[in-house]
MARTI-395070 format. One record per residue (C-alpha): x, y negated, z negated; residue in three letters. Coordinates in steps of 0.25 Angstrom, whole numbers, plus 2048, in hexadecimal, padded with zeros to 3 digits. Layout:
BEGIN
XYZAla...
END
This chain:
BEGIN
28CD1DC42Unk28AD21C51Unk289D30C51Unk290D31C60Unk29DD2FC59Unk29DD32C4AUnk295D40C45Unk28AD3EC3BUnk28ED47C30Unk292D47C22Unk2A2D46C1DUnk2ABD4FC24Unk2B7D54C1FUnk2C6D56C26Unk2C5D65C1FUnk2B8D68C18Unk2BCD73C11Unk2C5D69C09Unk2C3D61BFEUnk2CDD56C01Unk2CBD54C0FUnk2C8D48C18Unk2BAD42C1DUnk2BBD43C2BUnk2B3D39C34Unk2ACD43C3FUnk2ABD3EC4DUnk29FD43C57Unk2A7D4CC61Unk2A3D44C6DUnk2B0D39C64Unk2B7D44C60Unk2B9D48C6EUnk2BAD3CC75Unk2C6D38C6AUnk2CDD45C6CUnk2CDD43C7BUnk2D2D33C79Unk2DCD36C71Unk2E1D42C77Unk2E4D3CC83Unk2ECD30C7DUnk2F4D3BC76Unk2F7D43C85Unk2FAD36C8BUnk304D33C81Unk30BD40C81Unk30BD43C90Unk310D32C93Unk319D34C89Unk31ED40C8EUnk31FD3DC9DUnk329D30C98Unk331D3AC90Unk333D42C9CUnk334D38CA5Unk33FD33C9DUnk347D41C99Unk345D44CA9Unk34BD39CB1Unk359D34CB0Unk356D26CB4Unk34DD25CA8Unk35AD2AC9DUnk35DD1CC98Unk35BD16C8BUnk350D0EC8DUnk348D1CC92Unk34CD23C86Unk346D1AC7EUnk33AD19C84Unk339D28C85Unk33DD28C75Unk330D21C75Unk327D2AC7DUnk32DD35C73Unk326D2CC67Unk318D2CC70Unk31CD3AC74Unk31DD40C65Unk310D36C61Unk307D3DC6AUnk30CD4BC68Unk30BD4BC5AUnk303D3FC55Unk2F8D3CC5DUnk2F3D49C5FUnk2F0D4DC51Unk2ECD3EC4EUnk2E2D41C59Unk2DBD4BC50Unk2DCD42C46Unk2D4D39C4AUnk2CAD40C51Unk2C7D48C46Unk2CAD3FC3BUnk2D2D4AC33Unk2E0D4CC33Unk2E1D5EC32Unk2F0D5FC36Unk2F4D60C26Unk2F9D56C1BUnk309D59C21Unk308D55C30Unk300D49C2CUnk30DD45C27Unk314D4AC34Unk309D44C3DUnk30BD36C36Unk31AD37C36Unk31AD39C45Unk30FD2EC46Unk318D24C41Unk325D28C45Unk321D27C56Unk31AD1EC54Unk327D16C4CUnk330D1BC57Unk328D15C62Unk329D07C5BUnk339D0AC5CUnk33AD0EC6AUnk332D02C6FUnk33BCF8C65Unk348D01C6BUnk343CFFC7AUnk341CEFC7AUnk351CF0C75Unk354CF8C80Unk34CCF0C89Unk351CE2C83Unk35ECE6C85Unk35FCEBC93Unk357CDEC97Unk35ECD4C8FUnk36CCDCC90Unk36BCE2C9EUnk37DCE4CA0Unk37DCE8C90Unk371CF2C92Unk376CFFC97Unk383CFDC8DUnk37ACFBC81Unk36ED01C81Unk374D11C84Unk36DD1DC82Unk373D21C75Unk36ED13C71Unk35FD16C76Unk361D24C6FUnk364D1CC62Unk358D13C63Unk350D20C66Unk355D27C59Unk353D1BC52Unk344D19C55Unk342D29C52Unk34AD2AC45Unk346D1DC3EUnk336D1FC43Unk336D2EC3CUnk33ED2AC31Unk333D20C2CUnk327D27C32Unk32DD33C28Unk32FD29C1CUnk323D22C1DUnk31BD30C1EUnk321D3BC18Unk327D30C0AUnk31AD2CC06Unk31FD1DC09Unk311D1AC11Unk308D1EC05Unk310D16BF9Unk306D0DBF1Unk2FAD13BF8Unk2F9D22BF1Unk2ECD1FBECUnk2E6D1BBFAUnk2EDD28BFFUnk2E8D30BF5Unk2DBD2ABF7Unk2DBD2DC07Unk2E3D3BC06Unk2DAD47C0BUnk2DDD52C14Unk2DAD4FC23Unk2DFD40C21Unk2ECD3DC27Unk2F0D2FC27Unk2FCD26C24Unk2FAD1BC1BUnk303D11C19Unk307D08C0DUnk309CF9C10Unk317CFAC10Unk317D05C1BUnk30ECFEC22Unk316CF1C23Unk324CFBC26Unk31CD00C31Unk316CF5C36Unk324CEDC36Unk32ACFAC3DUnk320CF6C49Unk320CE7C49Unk32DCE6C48Unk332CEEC54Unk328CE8C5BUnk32ECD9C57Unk33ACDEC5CUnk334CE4C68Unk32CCD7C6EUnk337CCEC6BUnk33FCD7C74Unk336CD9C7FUnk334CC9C7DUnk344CC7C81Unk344CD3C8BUnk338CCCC94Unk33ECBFC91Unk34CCC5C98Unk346CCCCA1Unk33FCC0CA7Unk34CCB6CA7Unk355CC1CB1Unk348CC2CB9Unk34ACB5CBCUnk359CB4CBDUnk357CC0CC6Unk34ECB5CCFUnk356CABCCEUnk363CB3CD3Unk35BCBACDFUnk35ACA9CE4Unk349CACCE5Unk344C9FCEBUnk335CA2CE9Unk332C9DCDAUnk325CA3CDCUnk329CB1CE0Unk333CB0CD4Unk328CACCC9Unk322CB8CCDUnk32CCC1CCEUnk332CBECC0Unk323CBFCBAUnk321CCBCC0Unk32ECD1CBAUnk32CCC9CABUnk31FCCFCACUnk326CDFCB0Unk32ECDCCA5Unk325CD8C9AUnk319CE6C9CUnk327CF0C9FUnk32ECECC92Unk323CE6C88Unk315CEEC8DUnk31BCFCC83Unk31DCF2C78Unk312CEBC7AUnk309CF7C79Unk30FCFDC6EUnk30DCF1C67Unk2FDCEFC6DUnk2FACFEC68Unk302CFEC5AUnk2FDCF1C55Unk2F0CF3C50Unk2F5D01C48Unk300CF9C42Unk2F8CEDC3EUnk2EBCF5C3AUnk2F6CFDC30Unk2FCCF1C2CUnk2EBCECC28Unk2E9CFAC22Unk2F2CFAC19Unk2F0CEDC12Unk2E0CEEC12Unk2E2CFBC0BUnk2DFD04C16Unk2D3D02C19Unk2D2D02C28Unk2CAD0AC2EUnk2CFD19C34Unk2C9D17C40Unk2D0D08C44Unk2DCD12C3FUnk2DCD1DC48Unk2D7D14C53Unk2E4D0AC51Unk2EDD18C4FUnk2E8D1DC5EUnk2E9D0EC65Unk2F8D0FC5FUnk2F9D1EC64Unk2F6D18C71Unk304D12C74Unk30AD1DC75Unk302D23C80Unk303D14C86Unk311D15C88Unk313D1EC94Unk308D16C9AUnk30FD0BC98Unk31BD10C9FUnk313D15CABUnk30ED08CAEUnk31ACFFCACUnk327D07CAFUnk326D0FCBDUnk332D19CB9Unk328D20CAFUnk31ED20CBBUnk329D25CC5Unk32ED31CB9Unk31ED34CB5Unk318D37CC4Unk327D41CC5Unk323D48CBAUnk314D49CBBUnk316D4ECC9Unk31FD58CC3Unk32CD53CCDUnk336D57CC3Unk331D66CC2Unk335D66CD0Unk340D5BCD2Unk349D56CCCUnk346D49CCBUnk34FD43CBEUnk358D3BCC6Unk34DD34CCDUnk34CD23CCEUnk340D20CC4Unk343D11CC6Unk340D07CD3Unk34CD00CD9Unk
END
C-alpha cells in the first residue's frame, strides 16, 4: 500500500488504553490535512450560503411570501446539517474514530436523518407550491397562504424528527441484526445500521416524494410552455422565427429555475440511497470508504443549494451583494425591489 497516503504501522486503536475500542485506519498527515481542509470548506460554505438566504429572506419584505418561507425552511434543514452534523462527521472521517461518546452518537444520527428528511419535504412542499401557482395563477394567492406555507413547514419538521427519533432512539433500525451489531459494537464506532425494513421505509420516504416531485415539475414545464405561447399568440407576433425562439428560451427558463434544485438533490442522494439499499441486502458488506465517500457526495447538496440559487434566481444575487457589502447596517434597505420589471 502506497505510503504517501496510509502510515505503515501496526493496528491502531480509537482509545489504547481500552480494551474494547475501535481499530483505526491511520492516514499520513499530508491526507489527513488535505481532508480536513476539503471538508472544511464544504462545511463553511454551507453554513455561511445557507445563512446569507436565511437573512436575505427574514430581511427583505418583498421576499415574505410563502414560497420564500419555504425555501428558507429549507436552508434551516442545510443550515442545522452543517452546524451540527457535518463538523463532527468530519473528524470522523479523518480520524476514523468517533471520540464524541456513545450518547451524541445517537444525537448526531438523529439530526443526520431528521434534516436530511426535512429537506425531502420542503423540495416535495415547494413543487406544490410551485404547481399550483403556474397551473392556478387567479386561485394562487387565495389558496396557497402563509398559514398554509407554515403548515407544510411544520409538517416537514415534525414528521422528519418524529421518525428520525423512532428509528434511532427505539431500536427499530437494529431488529433481527443484534448479532452483527454486537459483532461491530466497539468504543470509537458511530454508525447507523439499518435493517431491510428500515432501509426499504427509508428509501420509499425519498423515492416517493421524488415521484411526486418530477411528475409535478413535468406538469409545471408542460403549463408553463402552453401560456408562453398563448402569451405569443395574443401579442399578434408575425415572425414565427422570433417566436420559436422566444418560447424556447422561456421553456428552457423554466425548466433549470424549477427542476435544477430537484434535480440536484436527487443527483447527489441517489447513490447513498441505492448503495444503503445494496448494503443491506448483501449483508453489509460494503466497504467504509465507498460509505463515507457516498455520505460526503450527498452532504454536498446542501452546500449546492445556495449555489444554485445564486445562478438561477437574480433576487438572491440582488439580497447577497446588500448584505455582503454591509448596506443594511447602514441603510435601510427592506423595502427595496429585489425583482426586475
Amino acid at each position: 500500500m502506497n505510503s504517501t497516503f496510509f502510515e505503515k504501522e501496526d493496528l491502531q486503536y480509537c482509545f489504547e488504553n481500552m480494551n474494547e475500542s475501535c481499530y483505526k485506519t491511520p492516514l499520513s498527515s499530508e491526507l489527513r490535512v488535505t481532508l480536513y481542509i476539503v471538508l472544511g470548506l464544504l462545511t463553511i460554505l454551507t453554513v455561511a450560503g445557507n445563512l446569507l438566504v436565511i437573512i436575505s429572506i427574514a430581511y427583505f419584505k418583498q421576499l415574505h411570501s410563502p414560497t420564500h418561507f419555504l425555501i428558507a425552511s429549507l436552508a434551516c434543514a442545510d443550515l442545522g446539517l452543517g452546524l451540527t452534523v457535518l463538523p463532527f462527521s468530519t473528524v470522523k472521517s479523518v480520524e476514523t474514530c468517533w471520540y464524541f461518546g456513545e450518547i451524541f452518537c445517537r444525537f448526531h444520527c438523529c439530526l443526520n436523518v431528521s434534516f436530511c428528511l426535512a429537506s425531502i419535504f420542503h423540495l416535495c412542499f415547494i413543487s406544490v407550491d410551485r404547481y399550483v401557482a403556474v397551473n392556478n395563477p387567479l386561485i394562487y394567492p387565495v389558496k396557497f397562504t402563509v398559514p398554509v406555507s407554515g403548515m407544510f413547514i411544520g409538517v416537514a419538521w415534525t414528521f422528519s424528527l418524529v421518525y428520525s427519533v423512532y428509528v434511532v432512539f427505539t431500536g427499530a433500525n437494529e431488529e433481527g441484526l443484534q448479532e452483527l451489531v454486537n459483532g461491530l459494537s466497539c468504543e470509537g464506532m458511530c454508525q447507523l445500521i439499518l435493517n431491510k425494513t428500515q432501509v426499504v421505509v427509508s428509501s420509499l420516504l425519498y423515492f416517493i416524494p421524488f415521484v411526486t416531485v418530477i411528475a409535478l415539475y413535468s406538469k409545471i414545464v408542460a403549463v408553463a410552455k402552453r401560456q408562453a405561447r398563448m402569451i405569443e399568440i395574443m401579442s399578434n407576433t408575425t415572425q414565427s422565427s422570433d417566436f420559436n425562439n422566444r418560447v424556447g428560451r422561456r421553456e428552457r427558463k423554466a425548466a433549470k429555475t424549477l427542476g435544477v434544485p430537484v434535480i440536484a438533490f436527487l443527483v447527489f442522494w441517489s447513490p447513498f440511497f441505492i448503495t444503503a439499499i445494496i448494503n443491506a441486502f448483501l449483508n453489509f458488506t460494503t466497504p467504509p470508504l465507498v460509505i463515507h465517500i457516498v455520505v460526503w457526495f450527498a452532504y454536498s447538496n446542501s452546500a449546492i443549494n445556495p449555489l444554485i440559487y445564486s445562478l438561477f434566481y437574480p433576487w438572491f444575487r440582488k439580497a447577497m451583494k446588500v448584505i455582503v457589502s454591509c448596506k443594511i447596517l447602514r441603510l435601510d434597505c427592506s423595502t427595496m425591489s429585489l425583482f426586475s420589471e
